[in-house]
C-alpha positions in Angstrom: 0.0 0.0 0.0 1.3 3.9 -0.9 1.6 6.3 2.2 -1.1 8.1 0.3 -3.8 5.6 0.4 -3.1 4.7 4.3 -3.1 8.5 4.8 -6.8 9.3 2.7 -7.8 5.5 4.9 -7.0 7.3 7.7 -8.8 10.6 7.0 -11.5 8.6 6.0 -11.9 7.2 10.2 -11.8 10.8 11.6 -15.2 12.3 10.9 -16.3 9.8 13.3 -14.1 10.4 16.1 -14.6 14.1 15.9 -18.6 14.0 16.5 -17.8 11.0 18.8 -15.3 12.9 20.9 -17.3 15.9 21.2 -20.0 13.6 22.7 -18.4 11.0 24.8 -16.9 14.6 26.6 -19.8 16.7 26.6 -22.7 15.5 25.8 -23.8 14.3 29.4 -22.6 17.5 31.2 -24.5 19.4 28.0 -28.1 17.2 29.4 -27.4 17.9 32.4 -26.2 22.1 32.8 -27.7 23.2 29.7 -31.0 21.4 28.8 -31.4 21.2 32.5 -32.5 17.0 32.3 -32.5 15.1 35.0 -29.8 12.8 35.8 -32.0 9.7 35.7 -33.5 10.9 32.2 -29.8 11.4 31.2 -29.0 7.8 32.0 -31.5 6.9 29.7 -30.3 9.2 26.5 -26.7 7.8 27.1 -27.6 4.1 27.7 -30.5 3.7 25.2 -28.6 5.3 22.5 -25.3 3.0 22.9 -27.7 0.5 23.0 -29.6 1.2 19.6 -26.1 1.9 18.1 -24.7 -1.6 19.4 -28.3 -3.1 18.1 -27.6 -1.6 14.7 -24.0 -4.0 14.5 -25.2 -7.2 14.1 -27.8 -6.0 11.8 -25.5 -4.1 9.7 -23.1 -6.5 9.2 -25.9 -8.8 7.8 -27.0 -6.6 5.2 -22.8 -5.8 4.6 -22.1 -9.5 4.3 -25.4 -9.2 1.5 -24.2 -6.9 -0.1 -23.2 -7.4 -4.3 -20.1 -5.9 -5.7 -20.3 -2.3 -7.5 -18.4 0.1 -9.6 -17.0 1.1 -5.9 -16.8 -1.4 -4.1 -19.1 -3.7 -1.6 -18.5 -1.4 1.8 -17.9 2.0 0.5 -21.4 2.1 -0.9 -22.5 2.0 2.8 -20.0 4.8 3.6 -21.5 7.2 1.5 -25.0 6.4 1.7 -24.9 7.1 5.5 -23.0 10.0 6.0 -25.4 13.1 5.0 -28.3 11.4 7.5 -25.5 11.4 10.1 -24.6 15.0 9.9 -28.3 15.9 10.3 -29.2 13.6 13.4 -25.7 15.4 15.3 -26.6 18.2 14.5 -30.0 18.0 15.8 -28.8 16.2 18.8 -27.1 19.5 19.9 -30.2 21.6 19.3 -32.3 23.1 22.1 -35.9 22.9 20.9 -38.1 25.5 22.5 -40.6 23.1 24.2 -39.1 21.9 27.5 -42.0 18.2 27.9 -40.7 16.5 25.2 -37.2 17.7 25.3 -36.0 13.6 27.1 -37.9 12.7 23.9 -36.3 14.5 21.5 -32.4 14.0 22.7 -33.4 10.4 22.7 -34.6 10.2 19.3 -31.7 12.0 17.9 -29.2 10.3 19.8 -30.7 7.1 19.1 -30.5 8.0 15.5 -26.7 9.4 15.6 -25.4 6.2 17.1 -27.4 3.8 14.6 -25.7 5.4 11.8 -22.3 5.9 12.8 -22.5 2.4 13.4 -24.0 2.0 9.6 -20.1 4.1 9.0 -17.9 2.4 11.5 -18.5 -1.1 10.4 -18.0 -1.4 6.6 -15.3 1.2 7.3 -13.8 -0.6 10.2 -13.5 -4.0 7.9 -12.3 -2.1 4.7 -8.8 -3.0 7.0 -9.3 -6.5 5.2 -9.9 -5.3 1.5 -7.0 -2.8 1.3 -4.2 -5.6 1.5 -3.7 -9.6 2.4 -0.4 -8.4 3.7 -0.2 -8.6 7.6 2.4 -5.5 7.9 0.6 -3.9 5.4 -2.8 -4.2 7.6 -0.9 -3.3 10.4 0.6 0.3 9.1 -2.9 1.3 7.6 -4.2 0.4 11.2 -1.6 2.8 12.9 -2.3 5.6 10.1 -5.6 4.9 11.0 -5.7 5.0 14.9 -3.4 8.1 14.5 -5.5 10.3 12.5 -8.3 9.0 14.8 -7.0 9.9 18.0 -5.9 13.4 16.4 -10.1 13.3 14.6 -10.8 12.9 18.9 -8.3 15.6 19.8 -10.0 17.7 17.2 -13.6 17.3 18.6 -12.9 17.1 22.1 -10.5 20.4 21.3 -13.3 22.2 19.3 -15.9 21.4 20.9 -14.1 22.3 24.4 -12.7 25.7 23.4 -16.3 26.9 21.5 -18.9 25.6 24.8 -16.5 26.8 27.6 -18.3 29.9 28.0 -21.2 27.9 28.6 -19.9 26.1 32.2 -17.9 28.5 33.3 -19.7 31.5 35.5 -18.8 34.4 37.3 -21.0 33.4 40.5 -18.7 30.2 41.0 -15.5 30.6 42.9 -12.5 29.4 41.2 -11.5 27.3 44.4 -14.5 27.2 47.0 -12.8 26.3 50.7 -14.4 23.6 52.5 -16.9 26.2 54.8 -19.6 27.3 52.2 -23.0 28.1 53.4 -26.5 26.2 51.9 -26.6 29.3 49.9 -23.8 29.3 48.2 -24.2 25.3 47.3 -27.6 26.1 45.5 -26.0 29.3 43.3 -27.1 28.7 39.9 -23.7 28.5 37.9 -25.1 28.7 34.3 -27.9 31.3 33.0 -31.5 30.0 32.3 -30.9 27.9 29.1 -34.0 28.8 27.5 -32.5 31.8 26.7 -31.8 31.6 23.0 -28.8 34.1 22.7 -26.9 32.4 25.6 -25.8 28.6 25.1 -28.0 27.2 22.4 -26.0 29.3 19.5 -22.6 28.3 21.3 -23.7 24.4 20.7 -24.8 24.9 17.1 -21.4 26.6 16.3 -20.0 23.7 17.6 -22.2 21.2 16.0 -21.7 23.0 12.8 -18.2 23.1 12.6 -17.7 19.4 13.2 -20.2 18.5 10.6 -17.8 20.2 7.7 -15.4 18.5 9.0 -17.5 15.4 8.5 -18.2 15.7 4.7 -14.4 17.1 4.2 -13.3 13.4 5.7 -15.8 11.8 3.2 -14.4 13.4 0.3 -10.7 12.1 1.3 -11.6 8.5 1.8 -14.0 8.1 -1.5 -10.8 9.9 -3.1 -8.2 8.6 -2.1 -8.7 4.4 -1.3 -9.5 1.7 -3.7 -11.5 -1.3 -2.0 -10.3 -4.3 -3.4 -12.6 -7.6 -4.0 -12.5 -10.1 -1.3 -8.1 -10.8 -1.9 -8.4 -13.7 0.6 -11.5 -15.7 -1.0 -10.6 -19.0 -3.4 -12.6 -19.3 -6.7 -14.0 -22.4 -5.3 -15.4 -20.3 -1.6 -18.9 -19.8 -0.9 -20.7 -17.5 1.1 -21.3 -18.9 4.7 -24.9 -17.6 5.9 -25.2 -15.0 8.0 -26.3 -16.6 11.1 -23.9 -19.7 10.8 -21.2 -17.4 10.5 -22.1 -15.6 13.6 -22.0 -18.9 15.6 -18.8 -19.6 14.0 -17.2 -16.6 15.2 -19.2 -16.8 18.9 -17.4 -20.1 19.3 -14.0 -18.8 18.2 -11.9 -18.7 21.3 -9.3 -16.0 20.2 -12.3 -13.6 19.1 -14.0 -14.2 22.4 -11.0 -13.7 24.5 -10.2 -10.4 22.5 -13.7 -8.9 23.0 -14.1 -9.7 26.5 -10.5 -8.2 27.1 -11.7 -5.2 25.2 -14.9 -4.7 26.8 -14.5 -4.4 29.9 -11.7 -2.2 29.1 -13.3 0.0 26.6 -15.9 0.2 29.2 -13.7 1.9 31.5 -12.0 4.8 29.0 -15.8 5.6 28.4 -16.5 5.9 32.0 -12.8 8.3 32.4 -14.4 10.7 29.1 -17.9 10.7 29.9 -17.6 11.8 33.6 -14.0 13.6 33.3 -15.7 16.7 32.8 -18.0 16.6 35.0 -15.2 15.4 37.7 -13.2 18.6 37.0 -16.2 21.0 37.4 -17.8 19.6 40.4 -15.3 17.4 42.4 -11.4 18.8 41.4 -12.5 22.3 41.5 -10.6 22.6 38.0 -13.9 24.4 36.3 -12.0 26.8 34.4 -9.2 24.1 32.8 -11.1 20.9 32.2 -11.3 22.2 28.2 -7.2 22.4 28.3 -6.9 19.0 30.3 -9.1 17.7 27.5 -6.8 18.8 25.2 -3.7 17.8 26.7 -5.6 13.7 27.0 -5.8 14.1 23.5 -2.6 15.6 22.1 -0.4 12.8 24.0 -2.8 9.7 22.8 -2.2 11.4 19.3 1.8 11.5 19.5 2.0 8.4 20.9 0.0 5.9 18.8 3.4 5.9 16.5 5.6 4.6 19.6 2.5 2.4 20.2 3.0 0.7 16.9 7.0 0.4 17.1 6.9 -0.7 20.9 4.2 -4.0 19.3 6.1 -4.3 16.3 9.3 -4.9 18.9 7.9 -6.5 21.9 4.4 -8.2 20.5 0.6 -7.0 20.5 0.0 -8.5 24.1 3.1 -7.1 25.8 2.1 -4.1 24.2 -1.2 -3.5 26.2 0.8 -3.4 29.6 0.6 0.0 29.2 -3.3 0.1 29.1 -2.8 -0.2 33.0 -0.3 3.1 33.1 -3.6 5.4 34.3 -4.7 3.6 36.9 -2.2 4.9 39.2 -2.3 8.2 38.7 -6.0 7.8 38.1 -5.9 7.7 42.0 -3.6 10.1 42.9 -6.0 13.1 41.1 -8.7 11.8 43.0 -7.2 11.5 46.4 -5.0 14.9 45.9 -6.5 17.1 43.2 -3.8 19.4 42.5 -3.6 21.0 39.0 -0.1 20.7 38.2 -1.1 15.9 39.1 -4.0 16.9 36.9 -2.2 17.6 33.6 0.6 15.0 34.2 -2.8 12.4 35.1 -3.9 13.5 31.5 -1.1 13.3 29.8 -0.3 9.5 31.1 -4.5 8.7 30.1 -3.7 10.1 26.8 -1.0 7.0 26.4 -2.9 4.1 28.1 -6.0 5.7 25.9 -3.7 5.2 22.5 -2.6 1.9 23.5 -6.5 0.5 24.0 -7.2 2.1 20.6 -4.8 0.9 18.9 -4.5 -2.8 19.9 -8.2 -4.2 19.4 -8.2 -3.1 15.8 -4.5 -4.2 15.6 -5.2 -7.4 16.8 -8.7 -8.0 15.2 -7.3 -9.0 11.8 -5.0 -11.4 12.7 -8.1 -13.2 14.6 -9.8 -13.4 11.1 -6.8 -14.7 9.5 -6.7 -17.6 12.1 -10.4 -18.4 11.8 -10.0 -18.3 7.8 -7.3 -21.0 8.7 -9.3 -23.0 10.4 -12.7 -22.7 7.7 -11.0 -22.1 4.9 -13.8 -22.3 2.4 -15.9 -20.0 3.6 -16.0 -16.1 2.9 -17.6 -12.8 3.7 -16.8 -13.3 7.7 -15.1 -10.2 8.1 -18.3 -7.7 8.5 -19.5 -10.2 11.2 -16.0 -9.8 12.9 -15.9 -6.3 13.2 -20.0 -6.0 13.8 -20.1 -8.2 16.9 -17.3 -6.9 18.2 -18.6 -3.4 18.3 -21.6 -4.5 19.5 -20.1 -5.9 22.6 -18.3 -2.4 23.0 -20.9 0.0 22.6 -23.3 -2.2 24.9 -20.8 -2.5 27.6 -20.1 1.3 27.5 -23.8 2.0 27.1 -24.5 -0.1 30.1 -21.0 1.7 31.7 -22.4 5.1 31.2 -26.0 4.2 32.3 -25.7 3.5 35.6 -22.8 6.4 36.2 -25.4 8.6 35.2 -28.0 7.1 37.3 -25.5 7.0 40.2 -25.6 10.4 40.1 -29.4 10.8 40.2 -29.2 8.2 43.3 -27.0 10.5 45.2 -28.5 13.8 44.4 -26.9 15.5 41.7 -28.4 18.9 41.0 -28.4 21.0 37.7 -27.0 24.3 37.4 -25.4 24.4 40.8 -22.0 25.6 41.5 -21.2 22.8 44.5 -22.8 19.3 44.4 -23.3 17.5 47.7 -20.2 15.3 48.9 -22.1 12.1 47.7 -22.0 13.4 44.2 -18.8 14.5 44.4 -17.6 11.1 45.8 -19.7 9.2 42.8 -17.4 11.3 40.4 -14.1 10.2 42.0 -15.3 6.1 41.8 -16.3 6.6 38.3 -12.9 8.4 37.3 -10.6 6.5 39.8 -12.0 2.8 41.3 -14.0 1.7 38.7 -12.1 1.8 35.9 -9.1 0.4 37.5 -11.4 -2.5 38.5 -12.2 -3.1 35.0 -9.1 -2.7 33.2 -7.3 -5.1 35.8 -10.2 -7.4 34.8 -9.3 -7.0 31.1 -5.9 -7.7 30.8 -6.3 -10.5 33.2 -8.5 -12.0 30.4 -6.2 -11.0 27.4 -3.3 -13.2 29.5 -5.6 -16.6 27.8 -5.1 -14.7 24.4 -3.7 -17.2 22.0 -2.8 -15.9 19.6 1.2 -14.5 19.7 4.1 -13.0 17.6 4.8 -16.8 16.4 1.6 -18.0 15.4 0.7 -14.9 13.9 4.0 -15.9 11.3 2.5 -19.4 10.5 -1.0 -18.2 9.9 0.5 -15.8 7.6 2.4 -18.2 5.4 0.0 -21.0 5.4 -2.5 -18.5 4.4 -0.5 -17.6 1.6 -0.3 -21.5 0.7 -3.5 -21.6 0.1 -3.7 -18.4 -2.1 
């Protein structure tokens, strides 16, 4: 593969990560402070939405795998066709509608919506990883372009959408640094005007919203451009099809797939639970209201940088070795709850941003050399990738749906308040276990599953060259 179609590959992944970032950051602080929902009704945007968006895999990746061959291709079709819908339903998600009753409705429908079709993106894109090479190296430097771009396509959103809505959570009635004495009074001063204003924070969101959707069709542009989507390089003449449902069976009973997605979950679970209530953490419970935009930023930047030492420290020392340093936050994940002290906070983010490149980079890395070794082992079948990558996000974006669901209702349960410049200490202790004990539970949990992970530096070798026996 040329440099120039990993690069427009890449490009291709970022529109994604952009709208994505903006929400997994904001968008439960934005239902929350600005549409003024109730934590419980929250829990139900966030969770039902990963769910219809997990719901949508499985279901995708049938009509995928159904898909005939055109002038373009058999995934990018689905690319294309997805991409202006998407645009509108984020945009919408964002908007403020002037009636507040069906407001829980409205941010569920749109939500619901969003997540369903980046979903109808992710997963042809996702398993376009197959179609661009058969060569293992080559898969494995598109996937680093890839993961690159994306982490700088989150940097970008979260650094956007951070810098445009700061205005929004940050008042003059809130002390920088409230001491420990504050009165009743002072807990209940509304920190945000009344959003039904339409000049205050409803124009700030659409900005936002709008900016990231040209960045949406711009990304588009690059990957229809740029990459050629080659017909399936790995079937024989004599393969057939394997039905959809058999093939998902198949791949349920694959123990290197199920090892890799449990591993994954439960520690993809855990960065959603760090960027959905990270915010939130530094507004109400590390008294850093007026930086968590920058600390954002600086998560962002170092997950971006280092995805390249990511890729040369796996090339060196093997995939599972690799994801040792998934585990590098959870230490210092502690520390900023325990001693919040701005100058811990910004080395805390920095070290997230590399345990954060290293999760994102290692499923996807991984993922196609768990196809290879199931083609092995049913070598007459084809059209198994789009069930691959469809289940596995599935399993994801349920766990973090479920992940997200019950923080948000944890907060309802302990009395989080709207619009308020202090929360109560039970609120503030919910943030610190979602931000510091139960993600640390769950990634230890992770990578004491990936441990049974078969598959290693060796066997990868001899899958590759009987693979290319059978060719």
């Amino acid at each position: 593969l040329s440099m120039c179609s990993k690069l427009c590959y890449a490009i291709g992944g970022a529109p994604n990560q952009v709208a994505g970032s903006a929400a997994s950051f904001f968008l439960q602080i934005y239902l929350l402070d600005i549409a003024h929902i109730t934590p419980f009704h929250a829990s139900l945007v966030l969770f039902i939405g990963k769910a219809s968006g997990a719901v949508t895999d499985p279901v995708a990746g049938f009509f995928i795998s159904k898909s005939r061959w055109t002038k373009i291709g058999r995934l990018m079709p689905w690319v294309l066709a997805c991409t202006p819908f998407t645009i509108v339903s984020y945009f919408f998600m964002w908007y403020l509608p002037p009636f507040t009753s069906g407001r829980i409705a409205w941010y569920l429908t749109f939500h619901c919506l969003f997540q369903a079709l980046t979903t109808l993106f992710q997963v042809p894109y996702a398993a376009l990883t197959m179609f661009l090479s058969t060569d293992q190296k080559d898969r494995d430097s598109a996937t680093a372009y890839r993961m690159t771009v994306e982490v700088l396509g989150t940097l970008i959103g979260a650094a956007l959408q951070g810098q445009i809505v700061a205005s929004a959570h940050v008042s003059p009635h809130c002390p920088v640094n409230p001491s420990g004495n504050t009165t009743d009074s002072w807990h209940d001063t509304p920190s945000i005007p009344d959003p039904t204003d339409p000049l205050s924070h409803q124009v700030i969101y659409m900005i936002a919203a709008g900016v990231i959707a040209g960045v949406y069709l711009l990304g588009i542009v690059v990957l229809f451009l740029g990459v050629k989507e080659r017909d399936d390089p790995y079937a024989l003449n004599s393969d057939r099809a394997i039905p959809f449902c058999k093939g998902l069976a198949l791949t349920m009973k694959h123990g290197p797939y199920v090892k890799l997605t449990a591993s994954f979950l439960l520690i993809s679970t855990a960065v959603q639970l760090e960027q959905g209530n990270f915010v939130l953490f530094c507004t109400h419970a590390a008294g850093l209201r007026n930086h968590f935009q920058y600390l954002v930023v600086t998560i962002l930047v170092s997950a971006a940088v280092s995805v390249p030492f990511w890729q040369k420290f796996l090339q060196r020392f093997g995939k599972k070795c690799a994801a040792c340093g998934i585990s590098w936050m959870i230490p210092f994940a502690v520390m900023l709850v325990t001693i919040p002290n701005l100058i811990l906070a910004y080395f805390v983010a920095f070290i997230s941003g590399l345990s954060i490149a290293a999760s994102l980079l290692l499923p996807w890395s991984m993922l196609p050399d768990v196809v290879d070794n199931f083609r092995l082992q049913n070598p007459h079948g084809k059209g198994q990738e789009t069930i691959f990558y469809s289940s596995y996000v599935f399993f994801t974006k349920m766990s973090a749906g479920i992940g997200l669901g019950i923080s948000a209702a944890g907060l309802e349960f302990t009395g989080y308040k709207p619009g308020i410049c202090r929360q109560s200490d039970d609120v503030i202790l919910t943030l610190k276990l979602l931000i510091g004990a139960v993600p640390a539970v769950l990634i230890l949990l992770g990578l004491f599953i990936l441990l049974f992970y078969p598959i290693t530096e060796e066997s990868r070798k001899e899958t590759k060259l009987a693979l290319e026996a059978l060719r």
